[in-house]
Chimera marker file (.cmm) of the C-alpha trace (Angstrom):
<marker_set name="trace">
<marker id="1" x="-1.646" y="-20.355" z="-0.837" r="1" g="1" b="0" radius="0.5"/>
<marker id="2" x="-4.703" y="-18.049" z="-0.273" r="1" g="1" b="0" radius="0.5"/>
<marker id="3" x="-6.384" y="-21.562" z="1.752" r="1" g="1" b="0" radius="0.5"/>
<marker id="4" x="-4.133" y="-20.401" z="4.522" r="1" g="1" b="0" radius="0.5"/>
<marker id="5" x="-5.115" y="-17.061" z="4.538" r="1" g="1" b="0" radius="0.5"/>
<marker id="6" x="-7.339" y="-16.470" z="7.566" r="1" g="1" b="0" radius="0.5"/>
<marker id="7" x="-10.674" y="-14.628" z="7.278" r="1" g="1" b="0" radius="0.5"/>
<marker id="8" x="-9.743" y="-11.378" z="8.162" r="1" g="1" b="0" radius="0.5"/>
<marker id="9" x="-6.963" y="-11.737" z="5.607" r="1" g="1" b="0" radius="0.5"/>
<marker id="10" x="-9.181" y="-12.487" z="2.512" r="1" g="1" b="0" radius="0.5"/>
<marker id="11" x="-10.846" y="-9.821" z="3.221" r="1" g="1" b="0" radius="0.5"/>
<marker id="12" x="-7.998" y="-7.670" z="3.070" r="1" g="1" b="0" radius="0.5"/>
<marker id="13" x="-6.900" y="-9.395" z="-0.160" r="1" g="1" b="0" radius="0.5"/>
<marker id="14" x="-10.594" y="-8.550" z="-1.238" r="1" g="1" b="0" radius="0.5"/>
<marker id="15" x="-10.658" y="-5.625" z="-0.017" r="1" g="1" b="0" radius="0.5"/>
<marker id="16" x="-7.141" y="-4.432" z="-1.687" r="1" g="1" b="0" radius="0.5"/>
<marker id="17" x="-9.558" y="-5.260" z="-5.153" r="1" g="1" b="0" radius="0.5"/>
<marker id="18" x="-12.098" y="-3.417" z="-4.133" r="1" g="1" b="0" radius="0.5"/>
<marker id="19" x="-9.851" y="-0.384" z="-3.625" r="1" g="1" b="0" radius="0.5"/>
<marker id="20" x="-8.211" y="-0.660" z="-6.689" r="1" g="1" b="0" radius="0.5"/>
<marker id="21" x="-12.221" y="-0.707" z="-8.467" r="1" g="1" b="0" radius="0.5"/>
<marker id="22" x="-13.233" y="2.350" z="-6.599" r="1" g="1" b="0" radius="0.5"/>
<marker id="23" x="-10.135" y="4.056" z="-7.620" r="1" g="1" b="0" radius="0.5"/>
<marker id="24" x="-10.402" y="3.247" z="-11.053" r="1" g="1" b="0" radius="0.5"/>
<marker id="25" x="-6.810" y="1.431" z="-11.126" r="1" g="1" b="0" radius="0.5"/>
<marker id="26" x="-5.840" y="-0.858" z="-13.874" r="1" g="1" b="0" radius="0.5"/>
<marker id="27" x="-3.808" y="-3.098" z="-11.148" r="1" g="1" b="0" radius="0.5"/>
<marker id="28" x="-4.227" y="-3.775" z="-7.242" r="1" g="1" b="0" radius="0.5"/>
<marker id="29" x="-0.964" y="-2.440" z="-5.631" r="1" g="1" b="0" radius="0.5"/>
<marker id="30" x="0.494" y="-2.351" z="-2.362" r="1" g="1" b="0" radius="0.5"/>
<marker id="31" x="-0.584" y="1.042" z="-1.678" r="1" g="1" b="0" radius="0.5"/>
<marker id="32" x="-4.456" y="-0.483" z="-2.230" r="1" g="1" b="0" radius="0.5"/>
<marker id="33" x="-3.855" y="-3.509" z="0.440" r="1" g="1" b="0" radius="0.5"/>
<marker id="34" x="-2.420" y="-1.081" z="3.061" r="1" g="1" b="0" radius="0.5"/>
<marker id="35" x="-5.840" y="0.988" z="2.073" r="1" g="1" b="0" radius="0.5"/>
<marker id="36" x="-7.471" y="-2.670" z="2.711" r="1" g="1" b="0" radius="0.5"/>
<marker id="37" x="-5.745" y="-2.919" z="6.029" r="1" g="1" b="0" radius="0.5"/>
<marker id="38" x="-6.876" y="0.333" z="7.152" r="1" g="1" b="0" radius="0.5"/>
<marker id="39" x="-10.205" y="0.183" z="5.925" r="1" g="1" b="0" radius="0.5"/>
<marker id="40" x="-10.627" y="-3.200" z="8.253" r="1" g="1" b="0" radius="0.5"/>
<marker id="41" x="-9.479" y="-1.701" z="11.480" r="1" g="1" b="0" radius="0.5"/>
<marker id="42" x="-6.304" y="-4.030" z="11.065" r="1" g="1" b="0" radius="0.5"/>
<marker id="43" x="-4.134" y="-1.502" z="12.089" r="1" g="1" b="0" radius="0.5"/>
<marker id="44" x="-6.415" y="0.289" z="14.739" r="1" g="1" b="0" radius="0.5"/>
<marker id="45" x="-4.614" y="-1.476" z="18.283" r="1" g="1" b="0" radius="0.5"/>
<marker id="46" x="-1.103" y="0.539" z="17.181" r="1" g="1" b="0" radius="0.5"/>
<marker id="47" x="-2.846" y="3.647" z="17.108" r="1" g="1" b="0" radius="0.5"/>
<marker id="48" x="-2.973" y="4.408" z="13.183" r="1" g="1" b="0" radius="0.5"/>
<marker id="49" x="-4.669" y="7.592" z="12.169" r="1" g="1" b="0" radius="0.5"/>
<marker id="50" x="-7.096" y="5.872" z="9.268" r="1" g="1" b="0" radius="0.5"/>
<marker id="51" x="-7.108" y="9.322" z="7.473" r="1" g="1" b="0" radius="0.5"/>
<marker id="52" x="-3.941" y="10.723" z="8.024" r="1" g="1" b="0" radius="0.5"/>
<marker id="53" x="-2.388" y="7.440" z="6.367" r="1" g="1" b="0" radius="0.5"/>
<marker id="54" x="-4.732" y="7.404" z="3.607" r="1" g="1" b="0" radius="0.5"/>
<marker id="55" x="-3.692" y="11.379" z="3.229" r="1" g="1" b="0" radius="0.5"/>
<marker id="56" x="-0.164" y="10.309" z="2.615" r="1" g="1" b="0" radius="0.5"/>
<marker id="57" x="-0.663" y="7.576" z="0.460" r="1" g="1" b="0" radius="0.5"/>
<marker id="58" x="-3.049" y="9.813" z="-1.868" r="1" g="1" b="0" radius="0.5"/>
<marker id="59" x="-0.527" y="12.235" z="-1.622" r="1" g="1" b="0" radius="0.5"/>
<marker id="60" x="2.269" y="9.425" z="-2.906" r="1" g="1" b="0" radius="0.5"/>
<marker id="61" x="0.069" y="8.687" z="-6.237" r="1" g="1" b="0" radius="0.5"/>
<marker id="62" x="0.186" y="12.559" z="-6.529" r="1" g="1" b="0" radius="0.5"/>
<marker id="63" x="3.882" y="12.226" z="-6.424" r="1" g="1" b="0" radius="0.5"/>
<marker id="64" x="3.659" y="9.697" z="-9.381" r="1" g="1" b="0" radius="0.5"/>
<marker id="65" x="4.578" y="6.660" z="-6.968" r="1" g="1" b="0" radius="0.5"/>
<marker id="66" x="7.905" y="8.069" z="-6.004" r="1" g="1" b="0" radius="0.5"/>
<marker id="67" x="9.580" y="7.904" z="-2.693" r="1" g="1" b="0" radius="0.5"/>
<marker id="68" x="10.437" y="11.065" z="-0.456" r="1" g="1" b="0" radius="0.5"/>
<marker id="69" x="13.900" y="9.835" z="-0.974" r="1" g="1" b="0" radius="0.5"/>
<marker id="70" x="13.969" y="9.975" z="-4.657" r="1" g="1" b="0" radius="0.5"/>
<marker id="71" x="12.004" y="13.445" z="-4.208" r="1" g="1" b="0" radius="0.5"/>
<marker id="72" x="14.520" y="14.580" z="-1.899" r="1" g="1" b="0" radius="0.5"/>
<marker id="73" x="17.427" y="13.435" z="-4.908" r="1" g="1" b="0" radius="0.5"/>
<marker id="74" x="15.249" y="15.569" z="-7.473" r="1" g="1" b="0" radius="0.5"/>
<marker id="75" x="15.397" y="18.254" z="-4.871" r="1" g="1" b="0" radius="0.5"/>
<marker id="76" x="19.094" y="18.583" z="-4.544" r="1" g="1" b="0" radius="0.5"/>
<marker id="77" x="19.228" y="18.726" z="-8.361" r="1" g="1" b="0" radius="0.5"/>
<marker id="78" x="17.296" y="21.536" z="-8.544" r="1" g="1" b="0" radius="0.5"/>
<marker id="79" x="13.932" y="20.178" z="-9.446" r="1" g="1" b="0" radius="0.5"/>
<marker id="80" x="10.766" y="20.744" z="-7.628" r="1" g="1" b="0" radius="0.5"/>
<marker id="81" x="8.723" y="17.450" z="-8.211" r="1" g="1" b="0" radius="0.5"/>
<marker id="82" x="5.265" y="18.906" z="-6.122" r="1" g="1" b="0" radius="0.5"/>
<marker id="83" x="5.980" y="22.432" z="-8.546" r="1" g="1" b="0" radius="0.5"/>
<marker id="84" x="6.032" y="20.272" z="-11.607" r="1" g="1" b="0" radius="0.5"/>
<marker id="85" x="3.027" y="17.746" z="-10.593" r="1" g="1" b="0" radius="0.5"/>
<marker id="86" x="0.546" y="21.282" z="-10.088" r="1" g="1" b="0" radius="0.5"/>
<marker id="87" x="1.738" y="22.901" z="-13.241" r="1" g="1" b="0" radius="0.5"/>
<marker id="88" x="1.129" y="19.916" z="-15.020" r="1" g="1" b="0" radius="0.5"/>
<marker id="89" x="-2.370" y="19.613" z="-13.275" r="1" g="1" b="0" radius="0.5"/>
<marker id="90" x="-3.188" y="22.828" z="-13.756" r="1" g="1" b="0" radius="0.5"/>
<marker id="91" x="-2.497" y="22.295" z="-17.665" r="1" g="1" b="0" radius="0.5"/>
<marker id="92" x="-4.190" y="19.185" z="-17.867" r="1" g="1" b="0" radius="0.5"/>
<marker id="93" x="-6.561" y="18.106" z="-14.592" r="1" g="1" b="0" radius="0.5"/>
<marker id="94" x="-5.711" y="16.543" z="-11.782" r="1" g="1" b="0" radius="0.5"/>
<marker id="95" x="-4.781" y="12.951" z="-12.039" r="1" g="1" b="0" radius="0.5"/>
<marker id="96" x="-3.242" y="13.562" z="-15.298" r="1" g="1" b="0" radius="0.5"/>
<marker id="97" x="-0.300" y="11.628" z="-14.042" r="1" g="1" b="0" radius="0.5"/>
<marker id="98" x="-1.966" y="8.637" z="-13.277" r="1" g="1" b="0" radius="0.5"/>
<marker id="99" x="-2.145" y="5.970" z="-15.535" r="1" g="1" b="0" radius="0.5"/>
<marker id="100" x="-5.319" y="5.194" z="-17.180" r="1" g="1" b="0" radius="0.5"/>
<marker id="101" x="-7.413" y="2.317" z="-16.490" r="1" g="1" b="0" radius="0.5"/>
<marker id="102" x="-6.658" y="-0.391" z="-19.576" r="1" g="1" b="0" radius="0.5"/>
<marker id="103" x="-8.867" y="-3.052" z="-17.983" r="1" g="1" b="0" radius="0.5"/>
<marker id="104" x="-12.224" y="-4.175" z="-19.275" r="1" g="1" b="0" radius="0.5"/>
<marker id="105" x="-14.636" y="-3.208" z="-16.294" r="1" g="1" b="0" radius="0.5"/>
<marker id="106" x="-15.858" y="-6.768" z="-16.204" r="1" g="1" b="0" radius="0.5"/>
<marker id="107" x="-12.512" y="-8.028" z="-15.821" r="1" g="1" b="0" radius="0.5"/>
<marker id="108" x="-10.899" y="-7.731" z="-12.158" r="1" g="1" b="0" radius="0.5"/>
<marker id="109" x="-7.278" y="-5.636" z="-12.111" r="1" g="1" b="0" radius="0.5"/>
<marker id="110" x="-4.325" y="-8.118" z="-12.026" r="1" g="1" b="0" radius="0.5"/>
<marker id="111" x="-2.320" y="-7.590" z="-8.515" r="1" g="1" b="0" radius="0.5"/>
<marker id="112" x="1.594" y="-5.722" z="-9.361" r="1" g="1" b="0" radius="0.5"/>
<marker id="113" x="4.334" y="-7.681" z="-8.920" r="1" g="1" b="0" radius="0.5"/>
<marker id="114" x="4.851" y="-5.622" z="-5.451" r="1" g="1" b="0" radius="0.5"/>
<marker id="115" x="1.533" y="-6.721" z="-4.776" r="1" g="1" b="0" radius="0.5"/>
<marker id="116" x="2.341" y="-10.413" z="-5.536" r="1" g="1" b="0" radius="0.5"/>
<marker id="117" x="5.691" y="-10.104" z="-3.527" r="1" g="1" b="0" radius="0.5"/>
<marker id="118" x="3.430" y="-8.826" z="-0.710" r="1" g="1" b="0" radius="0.5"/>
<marker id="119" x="1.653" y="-11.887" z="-0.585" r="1" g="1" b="0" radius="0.5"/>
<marker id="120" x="4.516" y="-14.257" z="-1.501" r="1" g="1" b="0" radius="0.5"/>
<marker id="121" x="6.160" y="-12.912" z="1.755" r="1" g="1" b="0" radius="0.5"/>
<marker id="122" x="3.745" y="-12.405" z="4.116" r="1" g="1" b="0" radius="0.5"/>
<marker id="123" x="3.742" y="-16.843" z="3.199" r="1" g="1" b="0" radius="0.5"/>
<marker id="124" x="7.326" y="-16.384" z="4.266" r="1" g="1" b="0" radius="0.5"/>
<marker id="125" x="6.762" y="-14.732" z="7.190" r="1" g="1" b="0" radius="0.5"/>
<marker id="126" x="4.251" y="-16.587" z="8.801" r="1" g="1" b="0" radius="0.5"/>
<marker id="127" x="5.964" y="-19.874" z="8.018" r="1" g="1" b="0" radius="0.5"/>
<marker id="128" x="9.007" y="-18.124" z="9.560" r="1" g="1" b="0" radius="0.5"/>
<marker id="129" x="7.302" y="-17.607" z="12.993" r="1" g="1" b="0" radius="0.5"/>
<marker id="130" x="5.929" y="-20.729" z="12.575" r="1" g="1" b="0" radius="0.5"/>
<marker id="131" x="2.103" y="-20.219" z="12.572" r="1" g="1" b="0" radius="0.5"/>
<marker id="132" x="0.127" y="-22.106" z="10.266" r="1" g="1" b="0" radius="0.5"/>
<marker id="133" x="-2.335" y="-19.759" z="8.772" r="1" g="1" b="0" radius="0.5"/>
<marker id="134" x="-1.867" y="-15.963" z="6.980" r="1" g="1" b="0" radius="0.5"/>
<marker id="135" x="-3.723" y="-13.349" z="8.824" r="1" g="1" b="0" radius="0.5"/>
<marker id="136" x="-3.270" y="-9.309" z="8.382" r="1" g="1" b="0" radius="0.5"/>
<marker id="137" x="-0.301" y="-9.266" z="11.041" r="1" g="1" b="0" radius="0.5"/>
<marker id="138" x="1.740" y="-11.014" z="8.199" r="1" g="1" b="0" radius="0.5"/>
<marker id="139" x="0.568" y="-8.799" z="5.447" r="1" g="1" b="0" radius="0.5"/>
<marker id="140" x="1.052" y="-5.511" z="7.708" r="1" g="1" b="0" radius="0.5"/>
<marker id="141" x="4.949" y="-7.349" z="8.349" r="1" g="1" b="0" radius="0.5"/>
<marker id="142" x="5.273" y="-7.949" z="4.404" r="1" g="1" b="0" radius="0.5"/>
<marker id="143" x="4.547" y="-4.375" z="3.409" r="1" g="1" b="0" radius="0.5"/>
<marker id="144" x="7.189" y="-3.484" z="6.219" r="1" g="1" b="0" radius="0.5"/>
<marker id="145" x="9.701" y="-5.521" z="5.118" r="1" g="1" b="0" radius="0.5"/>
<marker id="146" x="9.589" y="-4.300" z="1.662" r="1" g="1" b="0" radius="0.5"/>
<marker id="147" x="11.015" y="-0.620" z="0.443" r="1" g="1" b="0" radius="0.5"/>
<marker id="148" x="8.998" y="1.684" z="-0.814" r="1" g="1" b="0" radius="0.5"/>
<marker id="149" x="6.126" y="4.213" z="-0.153" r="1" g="1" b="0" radius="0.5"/>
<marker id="150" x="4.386" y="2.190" z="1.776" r="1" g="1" b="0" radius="0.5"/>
<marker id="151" x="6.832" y="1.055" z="4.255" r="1" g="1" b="0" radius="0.5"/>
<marker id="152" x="8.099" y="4.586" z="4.667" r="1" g="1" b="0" radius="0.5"/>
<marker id="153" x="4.287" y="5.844" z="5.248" r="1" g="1" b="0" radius="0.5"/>
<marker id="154" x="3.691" y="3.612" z="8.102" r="1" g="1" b="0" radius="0.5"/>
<marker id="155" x="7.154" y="3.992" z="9.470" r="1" g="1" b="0" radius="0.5"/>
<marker id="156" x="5.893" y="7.852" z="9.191" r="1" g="1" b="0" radius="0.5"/>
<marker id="157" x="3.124" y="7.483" z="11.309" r="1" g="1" b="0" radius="0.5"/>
<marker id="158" x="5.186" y="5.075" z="14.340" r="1" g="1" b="0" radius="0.5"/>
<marker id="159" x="4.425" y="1.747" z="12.710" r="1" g="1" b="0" radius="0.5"/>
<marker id="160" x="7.840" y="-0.399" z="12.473" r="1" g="1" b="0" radius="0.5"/>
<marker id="161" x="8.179" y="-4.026" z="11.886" r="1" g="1" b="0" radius="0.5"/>
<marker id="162" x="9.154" y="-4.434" z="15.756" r="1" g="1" b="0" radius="0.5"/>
<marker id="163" x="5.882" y="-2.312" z="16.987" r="1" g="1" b="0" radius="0.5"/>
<marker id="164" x="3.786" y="-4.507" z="14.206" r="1" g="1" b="0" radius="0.5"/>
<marker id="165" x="5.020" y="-7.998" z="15.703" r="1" g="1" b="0" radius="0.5"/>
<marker id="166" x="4.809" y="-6.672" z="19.340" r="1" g="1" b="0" radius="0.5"/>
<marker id="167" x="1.306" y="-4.911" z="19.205" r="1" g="1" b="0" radius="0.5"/>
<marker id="168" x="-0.427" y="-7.290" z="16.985" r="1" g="1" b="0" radius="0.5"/>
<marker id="169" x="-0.881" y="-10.629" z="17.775" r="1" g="1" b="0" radius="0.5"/>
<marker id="170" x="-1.028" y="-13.056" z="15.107" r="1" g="1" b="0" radius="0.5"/>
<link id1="1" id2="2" r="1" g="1" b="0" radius="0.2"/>
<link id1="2" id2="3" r="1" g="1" b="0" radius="0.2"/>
<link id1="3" id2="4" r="1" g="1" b="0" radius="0.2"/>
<link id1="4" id2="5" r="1" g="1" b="0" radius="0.2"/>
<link id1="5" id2="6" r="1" g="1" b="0" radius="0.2"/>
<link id1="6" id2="7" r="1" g="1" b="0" radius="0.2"/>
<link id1="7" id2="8" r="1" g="1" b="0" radius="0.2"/>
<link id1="8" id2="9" r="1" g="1" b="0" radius="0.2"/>
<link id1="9" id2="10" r="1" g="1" b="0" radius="0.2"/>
<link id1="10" id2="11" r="1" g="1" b="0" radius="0.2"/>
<link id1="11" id2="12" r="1" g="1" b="0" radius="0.2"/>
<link id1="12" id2="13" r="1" g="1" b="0" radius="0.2"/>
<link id1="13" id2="14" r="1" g="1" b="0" radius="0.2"/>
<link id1="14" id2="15" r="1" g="1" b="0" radius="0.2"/>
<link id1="15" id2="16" r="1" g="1" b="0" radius="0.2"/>
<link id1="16" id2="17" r="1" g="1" b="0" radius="0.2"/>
<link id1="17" id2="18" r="1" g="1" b="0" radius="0.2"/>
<link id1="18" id2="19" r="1" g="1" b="0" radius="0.2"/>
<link id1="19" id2="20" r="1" g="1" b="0" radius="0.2"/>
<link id1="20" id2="21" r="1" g="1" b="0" radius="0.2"/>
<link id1="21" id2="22" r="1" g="1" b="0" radius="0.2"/>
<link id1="22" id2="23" r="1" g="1" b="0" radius="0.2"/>
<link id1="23" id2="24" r="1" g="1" b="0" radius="0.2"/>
<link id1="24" id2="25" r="1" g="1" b="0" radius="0.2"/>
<link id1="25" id2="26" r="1" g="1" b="0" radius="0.2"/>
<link id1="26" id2="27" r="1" g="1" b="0" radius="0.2"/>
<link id1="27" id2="28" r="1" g="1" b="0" radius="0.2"/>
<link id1="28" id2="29" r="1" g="1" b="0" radius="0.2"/>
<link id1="29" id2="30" r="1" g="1" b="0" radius="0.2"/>
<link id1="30" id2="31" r="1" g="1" b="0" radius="0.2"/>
<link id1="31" id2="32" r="1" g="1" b="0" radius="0.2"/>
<link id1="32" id2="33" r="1" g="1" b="0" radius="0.2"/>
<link id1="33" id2="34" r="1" g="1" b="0" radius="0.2"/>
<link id1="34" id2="35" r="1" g="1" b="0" radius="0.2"/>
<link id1="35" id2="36" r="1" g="1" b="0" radius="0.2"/>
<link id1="36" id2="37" r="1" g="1" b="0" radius="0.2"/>
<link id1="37" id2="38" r="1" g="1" b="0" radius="0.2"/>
<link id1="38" id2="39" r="1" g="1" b="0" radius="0.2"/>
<link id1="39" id2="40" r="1" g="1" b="0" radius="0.2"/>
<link id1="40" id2="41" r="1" g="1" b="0" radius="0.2"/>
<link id1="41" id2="42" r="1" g="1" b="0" radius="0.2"/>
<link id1="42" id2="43" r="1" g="1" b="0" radius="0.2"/>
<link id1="43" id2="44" r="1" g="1" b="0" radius="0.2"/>
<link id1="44" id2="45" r="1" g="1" b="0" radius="0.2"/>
<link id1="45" id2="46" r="1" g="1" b="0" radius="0.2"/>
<link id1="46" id2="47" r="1" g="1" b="0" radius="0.2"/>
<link id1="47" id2="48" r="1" g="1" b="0" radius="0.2"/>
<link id1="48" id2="49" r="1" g="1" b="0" radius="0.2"/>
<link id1="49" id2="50" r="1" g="1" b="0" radius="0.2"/>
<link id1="50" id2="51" r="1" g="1" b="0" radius="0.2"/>
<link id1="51" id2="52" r="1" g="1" b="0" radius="0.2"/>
<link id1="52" id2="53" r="1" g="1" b="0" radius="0.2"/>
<link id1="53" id2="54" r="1" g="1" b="0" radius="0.2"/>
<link id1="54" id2="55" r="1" g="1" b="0" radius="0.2"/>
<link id1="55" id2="56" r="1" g="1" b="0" radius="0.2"/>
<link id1="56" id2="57" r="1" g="1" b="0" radius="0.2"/>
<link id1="57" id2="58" r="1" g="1" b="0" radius="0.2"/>
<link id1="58" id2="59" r="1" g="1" b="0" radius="0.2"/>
<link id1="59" id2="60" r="1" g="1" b="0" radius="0.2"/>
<link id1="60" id2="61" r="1" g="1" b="0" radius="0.2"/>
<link id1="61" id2="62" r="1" g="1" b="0" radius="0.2"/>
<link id1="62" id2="63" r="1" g="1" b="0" radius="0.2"/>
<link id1="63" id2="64" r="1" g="1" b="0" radius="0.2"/>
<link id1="64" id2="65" r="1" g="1" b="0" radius="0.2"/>
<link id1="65" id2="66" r="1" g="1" b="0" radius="0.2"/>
<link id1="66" id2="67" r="1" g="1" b="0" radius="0.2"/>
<link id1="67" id2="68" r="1" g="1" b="0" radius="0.2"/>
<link id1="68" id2="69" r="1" g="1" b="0" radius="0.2"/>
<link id1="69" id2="70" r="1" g="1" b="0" radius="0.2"/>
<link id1="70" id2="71" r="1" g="1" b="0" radius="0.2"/>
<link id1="71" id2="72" r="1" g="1" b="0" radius="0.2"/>
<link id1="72" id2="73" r="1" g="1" b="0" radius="0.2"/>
<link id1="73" id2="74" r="1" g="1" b="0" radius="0.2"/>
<link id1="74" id2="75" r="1" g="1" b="0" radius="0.2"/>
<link id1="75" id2="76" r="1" g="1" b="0" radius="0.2"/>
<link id1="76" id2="77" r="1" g="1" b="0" radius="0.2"/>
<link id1="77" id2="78" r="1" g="1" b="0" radius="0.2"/>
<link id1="78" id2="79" r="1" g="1" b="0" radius="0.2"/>
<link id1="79" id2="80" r="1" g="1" b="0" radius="0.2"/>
<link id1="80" id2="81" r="1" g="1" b="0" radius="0.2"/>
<link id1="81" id2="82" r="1" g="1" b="0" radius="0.2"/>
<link id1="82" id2="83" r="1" g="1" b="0" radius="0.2"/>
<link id1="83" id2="84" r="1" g="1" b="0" radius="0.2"/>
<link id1="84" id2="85" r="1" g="1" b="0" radius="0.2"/>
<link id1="85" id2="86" r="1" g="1" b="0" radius="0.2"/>
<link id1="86" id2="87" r="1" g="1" b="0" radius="0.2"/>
<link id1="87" id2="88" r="1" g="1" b="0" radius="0.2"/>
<link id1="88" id2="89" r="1" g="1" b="0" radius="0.2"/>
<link id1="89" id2="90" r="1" g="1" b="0" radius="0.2"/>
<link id1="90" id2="91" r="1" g="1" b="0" radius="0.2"/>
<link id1="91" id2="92" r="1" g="1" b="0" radius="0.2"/>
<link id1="92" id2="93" r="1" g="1" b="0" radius="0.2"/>
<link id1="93" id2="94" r="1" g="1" b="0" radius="0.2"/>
<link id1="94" id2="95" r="1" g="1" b="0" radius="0.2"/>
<link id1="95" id2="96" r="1" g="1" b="0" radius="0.2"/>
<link id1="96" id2="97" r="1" g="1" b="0" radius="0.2"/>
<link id1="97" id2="98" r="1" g="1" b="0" radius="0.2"/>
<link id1="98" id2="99" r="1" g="1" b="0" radius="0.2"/>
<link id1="99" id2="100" r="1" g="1" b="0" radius="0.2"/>
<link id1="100" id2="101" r="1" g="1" b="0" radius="0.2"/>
<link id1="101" id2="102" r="1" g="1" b="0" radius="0.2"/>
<link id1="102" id2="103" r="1" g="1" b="0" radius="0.2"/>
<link id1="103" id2="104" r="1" g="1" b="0" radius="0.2"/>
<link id1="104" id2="105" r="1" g="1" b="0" radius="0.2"/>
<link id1="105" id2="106" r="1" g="1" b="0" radius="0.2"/>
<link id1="106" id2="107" r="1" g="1" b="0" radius="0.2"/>
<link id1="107" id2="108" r="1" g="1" b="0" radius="0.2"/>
<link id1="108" id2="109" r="1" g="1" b="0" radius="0.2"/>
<link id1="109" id2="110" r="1" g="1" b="0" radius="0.2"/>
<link id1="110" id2="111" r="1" g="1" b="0" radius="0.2"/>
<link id1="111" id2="112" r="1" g="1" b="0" radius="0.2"/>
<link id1="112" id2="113" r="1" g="1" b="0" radius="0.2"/>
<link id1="113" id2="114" r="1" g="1" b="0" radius="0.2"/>
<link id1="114" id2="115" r="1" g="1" b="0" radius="0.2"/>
<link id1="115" id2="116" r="1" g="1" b="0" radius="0.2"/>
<link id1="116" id2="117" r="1" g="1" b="0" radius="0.2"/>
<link id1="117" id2="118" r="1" g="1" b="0" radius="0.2"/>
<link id1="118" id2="119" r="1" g="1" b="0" radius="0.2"/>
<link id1="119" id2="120" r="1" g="1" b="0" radius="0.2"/>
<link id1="120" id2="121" r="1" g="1" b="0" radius="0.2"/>
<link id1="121" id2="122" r="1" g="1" b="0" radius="0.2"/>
<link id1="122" id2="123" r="1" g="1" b="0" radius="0.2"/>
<link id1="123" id2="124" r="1" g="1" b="0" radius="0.2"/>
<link id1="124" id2="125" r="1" g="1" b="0" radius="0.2"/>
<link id1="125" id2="126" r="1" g="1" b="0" radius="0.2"/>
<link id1="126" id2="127" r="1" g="1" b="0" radius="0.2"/>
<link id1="127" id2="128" r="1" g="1" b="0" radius="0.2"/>
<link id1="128" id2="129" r="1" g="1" b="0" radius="0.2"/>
<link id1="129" id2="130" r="1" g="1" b="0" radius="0.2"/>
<link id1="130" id2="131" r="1" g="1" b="0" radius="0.2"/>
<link id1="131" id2="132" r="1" g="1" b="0" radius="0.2"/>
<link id1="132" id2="133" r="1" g="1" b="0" radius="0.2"/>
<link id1="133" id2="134" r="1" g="1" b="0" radius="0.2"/>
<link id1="134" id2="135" r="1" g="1" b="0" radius="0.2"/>
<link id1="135" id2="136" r="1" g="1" b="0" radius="0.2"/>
<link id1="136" id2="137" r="1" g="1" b="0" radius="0.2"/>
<link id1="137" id2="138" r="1" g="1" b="0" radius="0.2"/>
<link id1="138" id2="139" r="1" g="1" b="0" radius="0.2"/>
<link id1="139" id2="140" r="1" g="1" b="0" radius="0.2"/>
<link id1="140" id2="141" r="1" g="1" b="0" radius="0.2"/>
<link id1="141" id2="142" r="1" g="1" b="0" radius="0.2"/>
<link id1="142" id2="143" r="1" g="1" b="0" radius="0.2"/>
<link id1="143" id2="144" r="1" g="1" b="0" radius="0.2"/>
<link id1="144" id2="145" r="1" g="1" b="0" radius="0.2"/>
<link id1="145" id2="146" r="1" g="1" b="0" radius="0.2"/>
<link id1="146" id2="147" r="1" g="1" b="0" radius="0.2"/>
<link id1="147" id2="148" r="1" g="1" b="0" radius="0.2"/>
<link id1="148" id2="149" r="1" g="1" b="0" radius="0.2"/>
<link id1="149" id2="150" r="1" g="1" b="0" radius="0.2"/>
<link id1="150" id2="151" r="1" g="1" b="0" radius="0.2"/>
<link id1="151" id2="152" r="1" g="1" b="0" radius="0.2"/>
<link id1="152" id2="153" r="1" g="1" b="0" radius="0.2"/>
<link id1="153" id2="154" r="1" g="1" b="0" radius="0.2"/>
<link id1="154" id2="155" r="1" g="1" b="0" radius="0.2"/>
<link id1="155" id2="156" r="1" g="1" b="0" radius="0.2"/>
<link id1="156" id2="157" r="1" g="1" b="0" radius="0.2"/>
<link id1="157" id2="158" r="1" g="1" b="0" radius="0.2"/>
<link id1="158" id2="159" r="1" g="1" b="0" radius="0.2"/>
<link id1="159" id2="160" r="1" g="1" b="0" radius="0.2"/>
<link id1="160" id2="161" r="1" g="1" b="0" radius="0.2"/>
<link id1="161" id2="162" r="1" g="1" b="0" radius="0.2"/>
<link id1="162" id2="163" r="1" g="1" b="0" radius="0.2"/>
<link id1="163" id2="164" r="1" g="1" b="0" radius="0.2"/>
<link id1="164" id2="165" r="1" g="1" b="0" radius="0.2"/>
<link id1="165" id2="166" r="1" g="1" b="0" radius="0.2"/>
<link id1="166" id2="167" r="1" g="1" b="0" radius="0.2"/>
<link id1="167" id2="168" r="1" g="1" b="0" radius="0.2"/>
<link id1="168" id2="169" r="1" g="1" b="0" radius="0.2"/>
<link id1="169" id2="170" r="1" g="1" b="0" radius="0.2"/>
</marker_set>
């Protein structure tokens, strides 16, 4: 599959590694090839705020992954997720949440299985519209498709499938 990939894709794909590396990660994730995508300008001709994005995605790990909707659910329970995150930080450094790197550091972080459904459907995509190759449109399309953090970040910040396929051209 990755033979159909255009340039500027790869190096998203590459890049989404890379990110994942510098972050100390044990996996690549969707959150690193939307960091990819930024990172490349990809998402630069719809008006993306590079840092504001990569705010709210940092902001997400923070949160332990979870969506504003299941934050939102905690909330009407009763339970402050940000107030338990900071006392918990506070107690034991910041990033204690995260999980730690298992990897060797010569060996390169397997991609999630969101990650891997990422790619699988950006495939899907482009053979849906009928082009022959992958390029970022179809990635940027694939995280949109898919629920989660991601999707609801860029939806934050005006990007929708519909502005994606209209202000991008493939």
């Amino acid at each position: 599959m990755f033979e159909r990939f255009t340039h500027d894709a790869r190096s998203t794909v590459t890049g989404a590694v890379a990110e994942a590396q510098r972050a100390g990660a044990a996996t690549v994730t969707e959150e690193h090839l939307l960091l990819a995508l930024l990172s490349q300008g990809a998402l630069d001709p719809l008006g993306v705020d590079r840092e504001a994005v990569a705010a709210d995605l940092s902001a997400a790990r923070r949160r332990g992954g979870m969506s504003r909707a299941d934050e939102e659910a905690l909330a009407g329970l009763g339970i402050d997720l940000s107030e338990i995150v900071s006392r918990i930080e506070e107690t034991h450094g910041e990033g204690a949440l995260s999980a730690p790197s298992t990897r060797k550091r010569t060996g390169r972080a397997p991609f999630t299985p969101g990650a891997k459904k990422v790619l699988e459907q950006s495939l899907r995509i482009a053979l849906g519209r009928k082009d022959r190759h992958i390029s970022t449109l179809h990635l940027l399309l694939s995280l949109l498709s898919r629920p989660g953090t991601t999707a609801e970040i860029l939806t934050d910040h005006g990007v929708t499938y519909a502005a994606a396929e209209s202000g991008l051209a493939a």
